[in-house]
C-alpha positions as CSV (number, residue, x, y, z in Angstrom):
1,X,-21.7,-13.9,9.4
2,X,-23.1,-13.2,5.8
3,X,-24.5,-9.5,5.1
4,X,-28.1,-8.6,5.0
5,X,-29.7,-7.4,1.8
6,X,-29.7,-3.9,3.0
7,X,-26.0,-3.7,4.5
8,X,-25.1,-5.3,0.9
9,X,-27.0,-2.4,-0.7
10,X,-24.8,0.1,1.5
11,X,-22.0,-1.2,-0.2
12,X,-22.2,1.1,-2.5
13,X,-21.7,4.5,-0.7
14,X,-18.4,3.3,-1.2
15,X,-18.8,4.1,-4.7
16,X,-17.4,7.5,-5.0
17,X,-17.4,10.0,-8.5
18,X,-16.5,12.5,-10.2
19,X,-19.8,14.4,-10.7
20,X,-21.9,12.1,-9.5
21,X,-24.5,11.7,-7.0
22,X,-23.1,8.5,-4.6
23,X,-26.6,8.9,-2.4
24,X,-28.5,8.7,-5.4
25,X,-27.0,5.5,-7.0
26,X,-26.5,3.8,-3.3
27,X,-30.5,4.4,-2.8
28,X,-30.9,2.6,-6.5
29,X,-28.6,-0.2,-6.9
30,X,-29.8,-3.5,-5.4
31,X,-25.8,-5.6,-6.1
32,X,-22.9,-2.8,-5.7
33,X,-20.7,-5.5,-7.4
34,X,-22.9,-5.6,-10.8
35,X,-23.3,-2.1,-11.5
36,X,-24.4,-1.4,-14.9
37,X,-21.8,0.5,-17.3
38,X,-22.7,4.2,-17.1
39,X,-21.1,4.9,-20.4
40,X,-21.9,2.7,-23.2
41,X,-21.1,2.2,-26.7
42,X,-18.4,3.9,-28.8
43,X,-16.4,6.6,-26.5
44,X,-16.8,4.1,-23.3
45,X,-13.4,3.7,-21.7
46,X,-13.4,1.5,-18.4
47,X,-10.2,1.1,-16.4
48,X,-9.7,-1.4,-13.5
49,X,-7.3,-0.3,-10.8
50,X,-5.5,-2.5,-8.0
51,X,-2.5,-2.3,-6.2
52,X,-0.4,-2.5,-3.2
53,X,-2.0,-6.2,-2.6
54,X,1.7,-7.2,-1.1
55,X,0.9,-11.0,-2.3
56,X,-2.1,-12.1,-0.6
57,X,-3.7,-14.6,-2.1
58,X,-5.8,-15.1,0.4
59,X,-9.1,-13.2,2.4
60,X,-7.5,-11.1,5.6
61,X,-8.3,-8.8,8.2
62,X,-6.5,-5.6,7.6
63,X,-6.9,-2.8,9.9
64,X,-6.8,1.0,8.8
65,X,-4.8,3.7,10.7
66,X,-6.1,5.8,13.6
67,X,-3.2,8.0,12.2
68,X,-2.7,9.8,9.4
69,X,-1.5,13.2,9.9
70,X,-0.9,15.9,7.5
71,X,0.5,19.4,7.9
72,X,0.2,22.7,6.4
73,X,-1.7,22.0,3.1
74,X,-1.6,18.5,3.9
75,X,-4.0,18.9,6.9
76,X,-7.6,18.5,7.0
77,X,-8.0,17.0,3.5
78,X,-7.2,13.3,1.9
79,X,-5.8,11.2,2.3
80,X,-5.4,12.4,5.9
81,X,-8.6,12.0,7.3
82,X,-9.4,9.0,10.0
83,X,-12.5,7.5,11.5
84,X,-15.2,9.9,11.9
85,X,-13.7,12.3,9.4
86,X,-13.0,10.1,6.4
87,X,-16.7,9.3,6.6
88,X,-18.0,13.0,6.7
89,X,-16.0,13.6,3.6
90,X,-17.1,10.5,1.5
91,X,-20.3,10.8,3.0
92,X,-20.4,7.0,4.6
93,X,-22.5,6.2,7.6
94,X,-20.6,4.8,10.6
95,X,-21.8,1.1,11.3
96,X,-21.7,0.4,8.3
97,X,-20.0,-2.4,6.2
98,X,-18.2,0.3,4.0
99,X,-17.6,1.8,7.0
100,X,-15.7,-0.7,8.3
101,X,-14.2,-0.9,4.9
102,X,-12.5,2.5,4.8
103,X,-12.0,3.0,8.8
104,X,-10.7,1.9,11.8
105,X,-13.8,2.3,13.8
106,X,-15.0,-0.8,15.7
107,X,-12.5,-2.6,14.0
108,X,-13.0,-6.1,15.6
109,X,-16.4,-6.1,16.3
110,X,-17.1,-5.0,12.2
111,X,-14.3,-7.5,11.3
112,X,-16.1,-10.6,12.9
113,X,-19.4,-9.1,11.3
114,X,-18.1,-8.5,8.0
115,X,-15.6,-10.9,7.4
116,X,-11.9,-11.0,5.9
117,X,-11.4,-8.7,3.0
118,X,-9.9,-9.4,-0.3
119,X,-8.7,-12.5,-1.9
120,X,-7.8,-13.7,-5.5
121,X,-10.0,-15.8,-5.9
122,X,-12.8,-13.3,-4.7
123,X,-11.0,-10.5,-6.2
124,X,-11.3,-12.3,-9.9
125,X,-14.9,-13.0,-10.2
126,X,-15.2,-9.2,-9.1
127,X,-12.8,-8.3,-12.2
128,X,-14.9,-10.9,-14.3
129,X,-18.1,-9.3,-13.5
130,X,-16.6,-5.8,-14.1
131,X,-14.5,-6.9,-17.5
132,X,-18.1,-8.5,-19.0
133,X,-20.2,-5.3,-18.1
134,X,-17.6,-3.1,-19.6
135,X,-16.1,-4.2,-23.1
136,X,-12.7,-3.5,-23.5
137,X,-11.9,-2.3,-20.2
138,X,-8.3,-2.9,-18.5
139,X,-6.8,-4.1,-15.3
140,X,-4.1,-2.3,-14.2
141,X,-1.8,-3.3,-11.2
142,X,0.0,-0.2,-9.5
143,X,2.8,-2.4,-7.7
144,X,4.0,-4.1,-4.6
145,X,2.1,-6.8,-5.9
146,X,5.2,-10.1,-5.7
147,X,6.3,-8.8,-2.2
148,X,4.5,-9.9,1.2
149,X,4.3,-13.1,1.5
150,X,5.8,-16.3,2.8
151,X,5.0,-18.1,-0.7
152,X,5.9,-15.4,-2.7
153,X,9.2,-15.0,-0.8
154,X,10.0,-18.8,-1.2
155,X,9.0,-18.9,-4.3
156,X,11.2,-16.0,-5.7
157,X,7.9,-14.2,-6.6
158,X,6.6,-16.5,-9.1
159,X,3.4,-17.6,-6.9
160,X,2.1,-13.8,-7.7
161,X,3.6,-13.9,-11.0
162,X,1.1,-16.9,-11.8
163,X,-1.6,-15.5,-10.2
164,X,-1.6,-11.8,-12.1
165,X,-1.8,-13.7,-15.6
166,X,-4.7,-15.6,-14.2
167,X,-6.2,-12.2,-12.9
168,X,-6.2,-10.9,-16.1
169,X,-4.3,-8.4,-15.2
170,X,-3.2,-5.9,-18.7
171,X,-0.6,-3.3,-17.5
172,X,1.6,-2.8,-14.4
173,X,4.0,-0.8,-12.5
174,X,6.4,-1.0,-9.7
175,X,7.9,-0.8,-6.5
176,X,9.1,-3.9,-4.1
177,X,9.0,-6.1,-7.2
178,X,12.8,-4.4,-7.7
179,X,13.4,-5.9,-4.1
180,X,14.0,-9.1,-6.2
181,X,17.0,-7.9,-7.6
182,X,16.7,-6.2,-11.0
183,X,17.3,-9.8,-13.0
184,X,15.0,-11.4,-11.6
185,X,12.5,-8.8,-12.5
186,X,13.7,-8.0,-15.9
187,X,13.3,-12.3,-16.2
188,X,9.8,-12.0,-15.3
189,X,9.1,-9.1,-17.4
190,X,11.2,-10.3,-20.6
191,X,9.9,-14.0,-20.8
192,X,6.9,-14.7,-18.5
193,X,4.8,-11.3,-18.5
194,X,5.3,-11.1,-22.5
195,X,2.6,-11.1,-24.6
196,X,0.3,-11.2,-21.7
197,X,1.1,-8.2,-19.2
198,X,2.9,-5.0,-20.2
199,X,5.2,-3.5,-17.7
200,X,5.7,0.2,-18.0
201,X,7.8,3.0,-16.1
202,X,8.7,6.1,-17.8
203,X,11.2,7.0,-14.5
204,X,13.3,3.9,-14.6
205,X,16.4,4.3,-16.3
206,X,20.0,3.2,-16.6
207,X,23.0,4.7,-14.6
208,X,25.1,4.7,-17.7
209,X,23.7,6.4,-20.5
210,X,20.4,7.0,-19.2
211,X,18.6,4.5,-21.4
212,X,14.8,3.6,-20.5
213,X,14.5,0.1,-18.7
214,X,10.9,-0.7,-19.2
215,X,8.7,0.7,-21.9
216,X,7.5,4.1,-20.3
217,X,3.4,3.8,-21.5
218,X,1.7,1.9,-23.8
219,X,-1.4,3.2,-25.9
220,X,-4.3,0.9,-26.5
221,X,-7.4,1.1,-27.6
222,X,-10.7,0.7,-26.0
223,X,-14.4,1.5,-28.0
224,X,-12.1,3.4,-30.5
225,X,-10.6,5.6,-28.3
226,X,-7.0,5.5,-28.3
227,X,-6.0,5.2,-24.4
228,X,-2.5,6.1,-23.4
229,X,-1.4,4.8,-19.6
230,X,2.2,5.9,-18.6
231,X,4.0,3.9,-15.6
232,X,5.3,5.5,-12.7
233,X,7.0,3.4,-10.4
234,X,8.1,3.9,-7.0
235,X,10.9,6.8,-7.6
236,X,12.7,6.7,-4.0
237,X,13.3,2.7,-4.7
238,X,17.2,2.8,-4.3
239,X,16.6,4.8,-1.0
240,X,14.1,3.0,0.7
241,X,15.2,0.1,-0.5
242,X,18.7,-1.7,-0.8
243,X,20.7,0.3,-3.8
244,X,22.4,-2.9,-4.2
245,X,19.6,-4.9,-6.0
246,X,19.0,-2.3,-8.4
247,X,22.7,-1.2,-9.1
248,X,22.0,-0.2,-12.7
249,X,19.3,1.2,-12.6
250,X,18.0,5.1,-11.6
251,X,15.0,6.2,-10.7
252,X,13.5,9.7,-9.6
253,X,9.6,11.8,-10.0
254,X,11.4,13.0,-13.4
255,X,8.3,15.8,-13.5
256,X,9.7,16.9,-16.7
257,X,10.2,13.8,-18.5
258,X,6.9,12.8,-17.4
259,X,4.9,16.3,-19.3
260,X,7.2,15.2,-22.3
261,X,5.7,11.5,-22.2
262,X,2.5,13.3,-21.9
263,X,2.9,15.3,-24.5
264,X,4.0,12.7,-26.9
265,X,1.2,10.8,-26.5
266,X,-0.9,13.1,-26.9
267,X,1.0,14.0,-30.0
268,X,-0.1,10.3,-31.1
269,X,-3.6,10.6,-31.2
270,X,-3.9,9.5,-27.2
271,X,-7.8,10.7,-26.2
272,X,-7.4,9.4,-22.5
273,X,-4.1,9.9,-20.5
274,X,-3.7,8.0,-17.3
275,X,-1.0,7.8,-15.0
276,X,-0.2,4.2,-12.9
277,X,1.8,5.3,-10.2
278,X,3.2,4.4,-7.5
279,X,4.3,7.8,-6.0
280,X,2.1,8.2,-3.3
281,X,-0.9,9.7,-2.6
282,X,0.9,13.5,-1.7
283,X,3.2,13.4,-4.3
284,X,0.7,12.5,-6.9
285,X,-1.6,15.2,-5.8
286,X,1.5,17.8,-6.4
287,X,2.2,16.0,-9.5
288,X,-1.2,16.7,-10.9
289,X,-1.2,20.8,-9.9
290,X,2.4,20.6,-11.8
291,X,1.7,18.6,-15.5
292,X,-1.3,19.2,-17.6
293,X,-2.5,16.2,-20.0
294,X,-3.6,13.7,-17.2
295,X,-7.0,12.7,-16.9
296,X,-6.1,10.5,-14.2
297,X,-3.5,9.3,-12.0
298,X,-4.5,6.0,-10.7
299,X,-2.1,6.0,-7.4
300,X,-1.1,3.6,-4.9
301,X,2.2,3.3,-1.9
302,X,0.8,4.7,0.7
303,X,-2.2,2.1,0.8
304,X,-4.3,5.2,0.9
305,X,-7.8,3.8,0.7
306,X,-9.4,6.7,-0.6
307,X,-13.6,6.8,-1.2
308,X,-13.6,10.4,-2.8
309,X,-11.2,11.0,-5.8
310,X,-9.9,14.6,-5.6
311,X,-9.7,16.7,-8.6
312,X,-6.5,18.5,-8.9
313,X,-6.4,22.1,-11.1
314,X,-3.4,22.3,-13.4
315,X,-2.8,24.6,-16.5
316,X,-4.1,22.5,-18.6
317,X,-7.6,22.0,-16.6
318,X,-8.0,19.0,-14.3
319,X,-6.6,15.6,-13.2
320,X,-8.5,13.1,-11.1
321,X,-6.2,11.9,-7.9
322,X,-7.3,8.5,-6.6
323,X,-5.7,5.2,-4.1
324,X,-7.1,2.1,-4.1
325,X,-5.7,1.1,-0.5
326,X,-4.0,-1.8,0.0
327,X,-3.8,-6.2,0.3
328,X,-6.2,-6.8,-2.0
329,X,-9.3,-5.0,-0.4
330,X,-10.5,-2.4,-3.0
331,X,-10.9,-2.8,-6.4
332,X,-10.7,1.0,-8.1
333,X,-13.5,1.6,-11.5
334,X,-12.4,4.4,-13.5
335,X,-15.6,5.1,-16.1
336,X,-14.6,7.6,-19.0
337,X,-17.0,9.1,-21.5
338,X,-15.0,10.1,-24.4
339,X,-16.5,13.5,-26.9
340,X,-14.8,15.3,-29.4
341,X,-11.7,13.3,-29.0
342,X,-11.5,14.6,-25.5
343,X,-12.5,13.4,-22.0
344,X,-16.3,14.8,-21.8
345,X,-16.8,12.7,-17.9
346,X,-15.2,11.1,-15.9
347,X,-16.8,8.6,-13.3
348,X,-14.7,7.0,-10.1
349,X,-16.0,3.9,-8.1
350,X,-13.4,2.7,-5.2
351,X,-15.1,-1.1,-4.4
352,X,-14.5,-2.7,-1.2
353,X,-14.0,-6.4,-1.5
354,X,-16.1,-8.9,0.7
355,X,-14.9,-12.4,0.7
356,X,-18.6,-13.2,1.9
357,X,-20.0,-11.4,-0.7
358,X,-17.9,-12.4,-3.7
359,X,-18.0,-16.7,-4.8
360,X,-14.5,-18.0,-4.9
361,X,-13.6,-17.9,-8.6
362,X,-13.1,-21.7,-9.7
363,X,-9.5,-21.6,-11.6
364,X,-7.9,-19.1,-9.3
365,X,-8.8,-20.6,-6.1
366,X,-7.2,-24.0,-7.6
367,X,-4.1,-22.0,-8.2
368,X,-3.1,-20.8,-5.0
369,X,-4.0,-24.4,-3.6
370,X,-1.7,-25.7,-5.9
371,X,1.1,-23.0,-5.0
372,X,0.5,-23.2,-1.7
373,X,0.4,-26.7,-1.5
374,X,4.2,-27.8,-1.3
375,X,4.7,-25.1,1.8
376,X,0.9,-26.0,3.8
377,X,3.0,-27.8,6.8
378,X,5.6,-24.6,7.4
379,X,2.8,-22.1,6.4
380,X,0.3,-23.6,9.2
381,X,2.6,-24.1,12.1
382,X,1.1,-22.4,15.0
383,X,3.8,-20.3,17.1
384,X,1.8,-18.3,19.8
385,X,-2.1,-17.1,20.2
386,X,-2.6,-13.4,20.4
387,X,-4.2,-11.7,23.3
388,X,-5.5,-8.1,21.7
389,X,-5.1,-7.3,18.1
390,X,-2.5,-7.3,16.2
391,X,-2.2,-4.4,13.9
392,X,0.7,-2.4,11.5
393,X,-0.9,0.5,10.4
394,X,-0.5,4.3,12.0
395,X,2.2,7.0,11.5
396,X,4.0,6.0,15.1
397,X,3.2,2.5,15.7
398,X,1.2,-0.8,16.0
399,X,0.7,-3.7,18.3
400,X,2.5,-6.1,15.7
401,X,5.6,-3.9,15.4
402,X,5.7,-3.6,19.2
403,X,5.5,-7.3,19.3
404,X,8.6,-7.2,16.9
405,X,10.4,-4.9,19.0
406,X,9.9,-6.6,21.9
407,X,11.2,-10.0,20.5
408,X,14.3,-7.9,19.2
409,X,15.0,-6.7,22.4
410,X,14.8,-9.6,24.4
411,X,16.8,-11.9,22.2
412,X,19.6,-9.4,21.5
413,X,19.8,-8.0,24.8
414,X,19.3,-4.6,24.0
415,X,18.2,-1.3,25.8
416,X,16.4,0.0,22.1
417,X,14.8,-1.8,19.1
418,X,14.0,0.0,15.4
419,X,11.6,-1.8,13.6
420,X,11.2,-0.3,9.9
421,X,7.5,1.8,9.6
422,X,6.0,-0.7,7.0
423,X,2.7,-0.1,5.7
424,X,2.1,-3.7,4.6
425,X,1.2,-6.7,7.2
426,X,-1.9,-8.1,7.9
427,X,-4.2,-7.5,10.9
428,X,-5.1,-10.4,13.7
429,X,-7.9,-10.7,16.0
430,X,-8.0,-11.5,19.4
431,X,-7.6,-14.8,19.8
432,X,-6.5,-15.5,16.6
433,X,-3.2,-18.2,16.2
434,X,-0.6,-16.6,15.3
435,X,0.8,-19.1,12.1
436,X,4.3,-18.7,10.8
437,X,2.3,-17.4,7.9
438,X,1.0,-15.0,9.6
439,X,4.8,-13.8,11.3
440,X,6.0,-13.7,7.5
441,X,2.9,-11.3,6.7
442,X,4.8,-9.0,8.9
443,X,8.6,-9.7,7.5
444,X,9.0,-11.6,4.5
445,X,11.3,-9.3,2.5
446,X,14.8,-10.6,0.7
447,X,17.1,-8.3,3.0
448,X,15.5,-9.5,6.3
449,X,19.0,-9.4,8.7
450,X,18.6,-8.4,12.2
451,X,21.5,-6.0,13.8
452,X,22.6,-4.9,16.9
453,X,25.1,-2.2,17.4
454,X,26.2,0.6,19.6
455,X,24.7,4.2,18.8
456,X,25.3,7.6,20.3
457,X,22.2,9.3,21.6
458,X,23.4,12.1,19.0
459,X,22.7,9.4,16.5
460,X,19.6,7.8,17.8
461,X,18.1,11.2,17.5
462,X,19.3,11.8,14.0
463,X,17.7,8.6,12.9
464,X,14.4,10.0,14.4
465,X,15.1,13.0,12.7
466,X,15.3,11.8,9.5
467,X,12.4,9.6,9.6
468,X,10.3,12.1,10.8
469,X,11.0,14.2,7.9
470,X,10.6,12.0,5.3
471,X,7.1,11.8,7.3
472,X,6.4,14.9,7.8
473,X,8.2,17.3,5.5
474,X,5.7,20.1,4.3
475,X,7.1,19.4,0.0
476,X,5.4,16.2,-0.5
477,X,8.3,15.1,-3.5
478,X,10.7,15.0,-0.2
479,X,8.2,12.4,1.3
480,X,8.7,8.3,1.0
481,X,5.4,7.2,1.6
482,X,6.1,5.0,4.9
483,X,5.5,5.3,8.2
484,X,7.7,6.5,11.1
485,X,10.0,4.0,12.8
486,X,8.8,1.9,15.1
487,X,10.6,2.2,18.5
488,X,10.9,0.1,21.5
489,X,12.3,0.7,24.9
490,X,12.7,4.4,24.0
491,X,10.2,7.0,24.9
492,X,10.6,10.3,23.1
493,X,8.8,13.5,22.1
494,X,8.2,14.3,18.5
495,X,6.5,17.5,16.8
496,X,5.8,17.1,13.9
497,X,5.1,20.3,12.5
498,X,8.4,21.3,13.5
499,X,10.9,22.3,11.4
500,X,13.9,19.8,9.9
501,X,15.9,18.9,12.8
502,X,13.7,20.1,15.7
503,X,10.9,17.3,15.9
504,X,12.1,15.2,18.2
505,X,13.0,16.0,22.0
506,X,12.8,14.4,25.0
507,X,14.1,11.1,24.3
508,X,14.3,9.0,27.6
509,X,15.0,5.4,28.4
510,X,14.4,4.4,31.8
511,X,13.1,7.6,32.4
512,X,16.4,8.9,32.1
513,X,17.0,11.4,29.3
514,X,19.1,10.1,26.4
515,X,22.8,11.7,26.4
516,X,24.1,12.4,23.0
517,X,27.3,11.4,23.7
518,X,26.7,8.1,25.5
519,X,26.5,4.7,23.7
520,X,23.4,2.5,23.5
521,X,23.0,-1.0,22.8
522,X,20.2,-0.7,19.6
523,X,18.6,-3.7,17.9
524,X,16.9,-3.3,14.5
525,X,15.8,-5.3,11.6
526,X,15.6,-4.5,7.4
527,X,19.0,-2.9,6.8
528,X,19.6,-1.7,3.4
529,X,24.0,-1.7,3.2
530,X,25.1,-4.7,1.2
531,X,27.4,-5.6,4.3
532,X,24.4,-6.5,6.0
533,X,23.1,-9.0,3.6
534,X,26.7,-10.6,3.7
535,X,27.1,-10.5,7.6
536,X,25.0,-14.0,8.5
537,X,22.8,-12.5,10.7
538,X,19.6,-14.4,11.7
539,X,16.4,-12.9,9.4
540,X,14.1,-11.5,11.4
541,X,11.8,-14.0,11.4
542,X,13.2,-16.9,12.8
543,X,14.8,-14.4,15.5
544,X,11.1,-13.9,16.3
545,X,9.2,-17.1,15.7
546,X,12.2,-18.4,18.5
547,X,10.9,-15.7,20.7
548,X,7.2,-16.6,20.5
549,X,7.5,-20.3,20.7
550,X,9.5,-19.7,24.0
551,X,6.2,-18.2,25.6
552,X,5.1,-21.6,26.8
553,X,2.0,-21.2,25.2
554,X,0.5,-18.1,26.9
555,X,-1.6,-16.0,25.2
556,X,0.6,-13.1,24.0
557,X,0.0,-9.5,23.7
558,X,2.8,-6.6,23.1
559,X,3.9,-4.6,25.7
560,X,2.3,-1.0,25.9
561,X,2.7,0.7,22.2
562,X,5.8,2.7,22.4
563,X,4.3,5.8,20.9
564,X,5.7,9.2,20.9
565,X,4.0,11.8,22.9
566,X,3.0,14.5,20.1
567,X,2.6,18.2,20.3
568,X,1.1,20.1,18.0
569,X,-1.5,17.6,16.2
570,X,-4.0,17.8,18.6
571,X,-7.5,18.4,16.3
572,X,-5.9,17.2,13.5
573,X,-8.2,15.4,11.3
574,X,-5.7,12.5,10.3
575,X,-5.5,11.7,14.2
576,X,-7.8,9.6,16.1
């Protein structure tokens, strides 16, 4: 169903600034996708900001969490606000389209209303648009952009790596791109990004002497302002991720070395410093209190979909925060007025992207046919239908990972199942065929091994425990951005402003409490030892598309969501 006139016009309380009245500008602009510049001339500095698109080329559906809790001076403020919340604070009206943009509310009724999100093809003529109404501005790309995909798996990555020069896209930073192994990324960097896309990360270096990988910023200049933007990628990569495929290579936050970057940009005549990262929302908002020199961090991981930047005080006066979310659905506008060699105003415009709203652009929509061609037959197989929807996102757990856990305990006989708390995945309504496209939405990664193995209830419970921290620990530079571990067949307790150690009680299976010292048969998915990837273990994904086909055809839907039963988070903002 296409958007009125006025639901198109509401569009724009999405369009969230610094400054700046959003009412005033949503009751005046009649197209929320050609806004006119609001800085102009010499000074003007425009930066375009996506990330966290996790390869798909295509429109989607793509639910937002019901839960997003934060804790001590995490609670009550963003990115941990949900549904009825999130709106107050950006000032959105429920029922609307950017309503459904930014929330879970409604979710299926606004998704067959509004349509699929996102897109290339839809997502370039909205970066044309923006690039011609602002001269010289940039497109930056905050990572997890190659990873996410069927085609971008098969393809070793080169499908996305096709489709970002096309984009235009000018600078970028990373996160599951190093999930390729780090030759394959330095090959796409080295030969096919060069002279077209500059890949920068101050916090990558080598294990040996400490050399820089990638170039840490560039400086470039826009209206005759000298801009510096300084790459942050993800710095937990060799711990959420296999160590293995990035053996050389360290990584870390590096606060330090980043204020020194900083600085010595500054020391080169930079007027506008930006940081691309890929931290995560929390860590970049402790980031900002901690340097001075940023105008801006331009943030993604956490596929934070954010409306209202925050401005962080530092010593050296302010730093904008922002997230653009996540698969391709926002498209961030960063609008700089430069004074006195100085940042006078800064202006912040997070766009949702309609696929109904936004013509296919010509060229890129004949690029992904043509990638996608060779692969339409395996892509399209249909494997099951979906009863309810299928969703990833929430701290605790989601009707596709139950699905998932229910396919890895069946098939491997187990009493348990981990599934890893992924972020990315796309959404399905009810209804909807599930396509082996769609199953690899949900696992294509390069260390996709399934595992079973015996496990003490004293270990079970220190796997919760860890997750949960890394969740939930009150220093945000100790958090990993995902979510918590998906769990099936186990029922457990967790609370989660506990301390270290202490969140999780009363695990039961059967309704039997869990004994530590008793073995249990556990199947999981996504393990990061190198043994794993050398075992010959069935990926995850034909494990599960042999589980669906085997359900004769009956509409499936997961068994109840496994979630934990929480104390301590009721009246939370960040829960449902």
């Amino acid at each position: 169903m296409n958007l009125s006139k006025r639901e198109f016009v509401q569009l724009l309380g999405a369009a969230s600034v610094a400054g700046f009245n959003a009412r005033a500008a949503h009751a005046a602009a009649a197209d929320p996708y050609e806004l006119a510049p609001p800085f102009k001339g010499a000074g003007a500095v425009s930066l375009l900001h996506m990330t966290d698109c996790h390869a798909q080329l295509l429109p989607i559906h793509f639910r937002e969490p019901s839960v997003n809790l934060g804790f001590d001076d995490q609670k009550g403020r963003l990115p941990h606000l949900v549904g009825e919340h999130l709106l107050k604070a950006a000032g959105l009206r429920p029922g609307t389209a950017e309503a459904h943009a930014f929330t879970y509310l409604d979710f299926e009724r606004a998704a067959r209303r509004y349509g699929k999100v996102g897109g290339f093809a839809h997502l370039a003529t909205l970066v044309k648009r923006l690039k011609a109404s602002r001269p010289g501005a940039l497109l930056l790309d905050g990572g997890d952009t190659w990873q996410g995909s069927a085609t971008a798996l098969w393809t070793n990555a080169q499908d996305m790596v096709e489709a970002c020069k096309l984009l235009g896209v000018d600078v970028m930073t990373g996160h599951w791109e190093f999930t390729y192994g780090q030759e394959r990324v330095k090959q796409i960097v080295d030969n096919d990004f060069k002279g077209r896309i500059e890949f920068v990360a101050h916090n990558v270096k080598t294990n040996d002497f400490g050399d820089e990988v990638f170039a840490p910023y560039t400086l470039k200049e826009i209206n005759g302002v000298p801009v510096a933007i300084i790459g942050q990628a993800f710095p937990y990569t060799p711990i959420a991720n296999p160590r293995y495929l990035v053996a050389d290579w360290s990584f870390g936050i590096r606060e330090q070395e980043l204020q020194q970057v900083i600085d010595a940009v500054r020391a080169k005549g930079a007027q506008v410093v930006v940081l691309l990262s890929h931290n995560g929302m929390d860590v970049d908002l402790k980031l900002a209190s901690k340097v001075s020199g940023l105008d801006a961090i331009l943030g993604g991981h956490t596929h934070d979909g954010v409306p209202v930047p925050v401005t962080v005080r530092n010593r050296g006066g302010q730093t904008l925060v922002t997230n653009a979310g996540s698969n391709g659905k926002f498209l961030g506008v960063l609008d700089v007025q430069v004074k006195n060699g100085r940042a006078a105003e800064i202006r912040y415009k997070l766009l949702p992207v309609f696929a109904n709203l936004l013509p296919a652009d010509a060229a890129m929509a004949e690029l992904i046919s043509k990638v996608r061609a060779p692969y339409l037959a395996k892509l399209n197989e249909p494997l099951a239908v979906t009863e309810g929807l299928l969703y990833r996102r929430g701290n605790f757990n989601g009707s596709w990972d139950q699905l998932l856990c229910d396919a890895l305990m069946d098939v491997q006989g187990a009493e348990i199942a981990f599934s890893p708390g992924f972020r990315w995945g796309t959404s399905l309504l009810p209804g909807q065929t599930i396509t082996r496209e769609l199953l690899m939405d949900q696992t294509a990664i390069t260390y996709p091994h399934t595992t079973v193995s015996e496990m003490s209830g004293e270990t079970i419970k220190t796997v919760l425990e860890d997750v949960a921290d890394n969740l939930f620990n009150p220093d945000p530079y100790y958090q990993q951005g995902g979510d918590m571990v998906r769990v099936g067949g186990l029922s457990y307790t967790c609370t989660p402003g506990a301390k270290m150690g202490a969140r999780i009680s009363d695990m039961r299976l059967g309704g039997k409490p869990i004994e530590a010292g008793k073995s249990y048969k556990v199947a999981g998915w996504a393990p990061v030892a190198e043994e794993a990837a050398r075992s010959g273990s069935k990926p995850v994904w034909d494990l599960v598309e042999g589980w669906l086909k085997s359900q004769q055809g009956a509409k499936l839907k997961p068994r109840r969501i496994n979630t934990p039963k929480l104390v301590g988070a009721q009246g939370n903002p960040g829960m449902a």
